[in-house]
C-alpha positions in Angstrom: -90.4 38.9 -89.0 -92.7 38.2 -86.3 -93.7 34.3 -85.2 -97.0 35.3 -85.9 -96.0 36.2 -89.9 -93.8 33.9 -89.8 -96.4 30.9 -89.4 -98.7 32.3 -91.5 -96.2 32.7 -94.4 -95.6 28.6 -93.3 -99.5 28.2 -93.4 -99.2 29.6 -96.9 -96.6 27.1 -98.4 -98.4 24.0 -96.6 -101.3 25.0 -98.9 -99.1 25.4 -101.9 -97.9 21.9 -101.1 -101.9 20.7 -101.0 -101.9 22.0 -104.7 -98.5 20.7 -105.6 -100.4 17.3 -104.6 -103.4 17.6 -106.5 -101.1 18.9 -109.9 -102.3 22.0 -110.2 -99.9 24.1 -111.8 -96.7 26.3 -110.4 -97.9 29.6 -112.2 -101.8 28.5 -110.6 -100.4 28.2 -107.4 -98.2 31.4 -107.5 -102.0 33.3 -108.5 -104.1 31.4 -105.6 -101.1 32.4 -103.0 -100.6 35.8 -104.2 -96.8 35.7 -104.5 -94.0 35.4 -107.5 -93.9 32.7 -109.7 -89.9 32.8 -108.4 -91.3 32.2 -104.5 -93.2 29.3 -106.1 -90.6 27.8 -107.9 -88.5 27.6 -104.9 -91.3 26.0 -102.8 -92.0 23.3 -105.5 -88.4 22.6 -105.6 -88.2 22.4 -101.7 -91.7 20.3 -102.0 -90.3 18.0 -104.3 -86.7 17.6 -102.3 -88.4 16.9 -98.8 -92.1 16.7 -99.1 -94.6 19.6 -97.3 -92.2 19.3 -94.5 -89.2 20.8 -96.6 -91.7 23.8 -96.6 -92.1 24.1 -92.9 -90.4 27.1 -91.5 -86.6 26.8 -90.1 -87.4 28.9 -87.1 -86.2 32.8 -86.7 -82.8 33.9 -88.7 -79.8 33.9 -87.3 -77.7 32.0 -84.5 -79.7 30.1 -82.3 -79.2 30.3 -78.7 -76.3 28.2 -77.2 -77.5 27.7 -74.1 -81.2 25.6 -73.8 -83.9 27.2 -71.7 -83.8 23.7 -69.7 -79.4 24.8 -69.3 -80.7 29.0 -68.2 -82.7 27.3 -65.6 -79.8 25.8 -63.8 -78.2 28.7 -64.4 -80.8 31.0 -63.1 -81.1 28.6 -59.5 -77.5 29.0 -59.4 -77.7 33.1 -59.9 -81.0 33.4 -57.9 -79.0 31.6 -55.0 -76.1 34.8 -55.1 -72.6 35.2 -55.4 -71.3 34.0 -52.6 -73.5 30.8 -52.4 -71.4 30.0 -55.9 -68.2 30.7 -54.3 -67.5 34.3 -55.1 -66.7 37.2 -52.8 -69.2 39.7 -52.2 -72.8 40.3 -53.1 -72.7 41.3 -56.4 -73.0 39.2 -59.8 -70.6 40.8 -62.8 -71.6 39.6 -66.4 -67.6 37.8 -66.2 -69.1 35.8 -63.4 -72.2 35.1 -64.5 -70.2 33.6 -67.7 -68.1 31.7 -65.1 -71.2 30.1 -63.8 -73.1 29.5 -67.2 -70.0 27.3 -68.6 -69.6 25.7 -65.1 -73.2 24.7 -65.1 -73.4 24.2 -69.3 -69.8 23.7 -70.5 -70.7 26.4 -73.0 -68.3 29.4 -73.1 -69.3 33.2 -74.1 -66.8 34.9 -75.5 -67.8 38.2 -74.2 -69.9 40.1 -71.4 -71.8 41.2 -74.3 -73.1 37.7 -75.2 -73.7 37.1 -71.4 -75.8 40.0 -71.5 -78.0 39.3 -74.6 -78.7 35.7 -73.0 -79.9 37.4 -69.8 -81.9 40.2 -71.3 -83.1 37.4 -73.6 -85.0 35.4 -70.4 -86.1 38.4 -68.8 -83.1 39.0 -66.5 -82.5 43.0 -66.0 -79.8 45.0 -64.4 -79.3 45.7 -60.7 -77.5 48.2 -59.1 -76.1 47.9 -55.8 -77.5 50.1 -52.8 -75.1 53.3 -52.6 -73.9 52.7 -49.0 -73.7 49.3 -47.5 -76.0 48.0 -44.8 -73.3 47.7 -42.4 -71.9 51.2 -42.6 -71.5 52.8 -39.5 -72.0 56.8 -40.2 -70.7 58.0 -36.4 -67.4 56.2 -37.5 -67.2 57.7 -41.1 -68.3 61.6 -39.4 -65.3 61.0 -37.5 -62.4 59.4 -39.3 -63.7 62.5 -42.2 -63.1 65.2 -38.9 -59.9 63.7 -37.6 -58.0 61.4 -40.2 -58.7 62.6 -43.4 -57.3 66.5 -42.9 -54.3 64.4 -41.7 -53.8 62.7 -44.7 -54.9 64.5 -47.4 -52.4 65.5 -50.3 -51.9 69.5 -50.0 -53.6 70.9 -52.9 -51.5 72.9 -55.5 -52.2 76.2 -56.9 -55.2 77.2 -54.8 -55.0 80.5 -53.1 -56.1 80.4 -49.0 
């Protein structure tokens, strides 16, 4: 369900809870609102429980989010800063070490990469590959360890005819 459904089906029940006030009955209620005398049974028994704000909406289904935005944001300074600024080796963030940083910065633990990854992709975060070759690679070194070394070294290959 979209928010925007969502807080109009809320808009609906805080009307409902207008006419709960004013004694008008369940089955008139279920007719203005254009839903099941079961719905309205269920939203005068949640009215009477906790008032029109038992009738406010509990937010989207399912688990909520561990980690607060105000937690991600430490957690994103931390990632935007790099790898090696949070003590790893190399240049390169891993979704295990991006779960190493959020419960360093949070004390909350994910329990797989997969989780890391729904948090990231949930604030906007998207995957990076590396550059193919690194910055420092010397090709005049590589042409010549490939011409010289490399025949040296290289397992004889089986079965192939010369």
């Amino acid at each position: 369900m979209t928010p925007v459904e969502r807080e109009r089906r809320e808009r609906l029940r805080l009307r409902a809870a207008g006419w709960f006030a004013e004694g008008v009955s369940q089955a008139e209620v279920a007719r203005r609102s254009g839903v099941s005398p079961q719905a309205v049974s269920v939203w005068h028994r949640a009215w009477v429980d906790g008032g029109a704000e038992g009738l406010r909406s509990a937010g989207p289904p399912g688990a909520h989010r561990r980690v607060s935005d105000e937690g991600f944001a430490e957690v994103a300074a931390v990632l935007e800063a790099g790898p090696e600024a949070a003590g790893f080796t190399g240049q390169v963030w891993t979704l295990a070490r991006v779960g190493r940083v959020i419960t360093q910065v949070t004390g909350v633990v994910y329990a797989s990469p997969s989780s890391v990854w729904r948090l990231l992709r949930a604030h906007g975060w998207s995957r990076q590959r590396p550059a193919r070759r690194a910055l420092e690679r010397d090709e005049e070194a590589v042409t010549t360890w490939r011409s010289t070394v490399w025949p040296q070294v290289k397992p004889p290959q089986k079965g192939r005819m010369r």
